[in-house]
N, C-alpha and C positions, 0 to 999 in steps of 0.2 A: 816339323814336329806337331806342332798344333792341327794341320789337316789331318795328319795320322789319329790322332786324339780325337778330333772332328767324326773322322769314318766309323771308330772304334767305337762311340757311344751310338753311333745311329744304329748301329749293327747291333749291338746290343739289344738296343729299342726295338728295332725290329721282331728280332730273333723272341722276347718277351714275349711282344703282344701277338705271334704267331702260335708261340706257346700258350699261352692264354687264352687265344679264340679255338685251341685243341680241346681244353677240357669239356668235361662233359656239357648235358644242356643248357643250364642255366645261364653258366658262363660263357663255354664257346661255341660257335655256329659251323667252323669247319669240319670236312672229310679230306684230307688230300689223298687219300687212295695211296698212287704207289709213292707219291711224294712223302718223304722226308724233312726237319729241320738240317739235318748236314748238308741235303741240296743246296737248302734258303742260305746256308752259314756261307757256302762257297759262291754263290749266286749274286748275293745282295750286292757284294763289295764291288763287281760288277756292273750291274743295276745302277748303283750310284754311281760311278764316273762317268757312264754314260750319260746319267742323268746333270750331272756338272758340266758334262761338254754341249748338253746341249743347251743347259741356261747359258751360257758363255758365249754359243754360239749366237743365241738369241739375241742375248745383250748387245753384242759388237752390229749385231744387223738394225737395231734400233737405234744405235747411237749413229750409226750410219745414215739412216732415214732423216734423222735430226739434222744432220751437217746441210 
């Protein structure tokens, strides 16, 4: 339940500061053209587990190096 909680605010986070770098110029600096935030919403959740398997991956080969 906690990793679920974990995901759910980074997505959040995400999802924010994407919105945020939308608005106009002061504030934001992007164009996504045909992209969308409903992409990033379905995407990110994505993004991060891959992102998690590959710190993990990484971990276990370091710890490995060590032995």
């Amino acid at each position: 339940m906690k990793k679920v909680g974990y995901f759910i605010i980074w997505e959040i986070f995400l999802l924010s500061y994407e919105a945020a770098t939308l608005l106009p110029h002061p504030f934001g600096f992007f164009h996504y053209g045909w992209w969308n935030l409903w992409y990033s919403a379905f995407v990110n959740p994505i993004l991060l587990i891959i992102l998690m398997g590959y710190y993990k991956w990484i971990s276990t080969l370091e710890k490995k190096a060590c032995i």
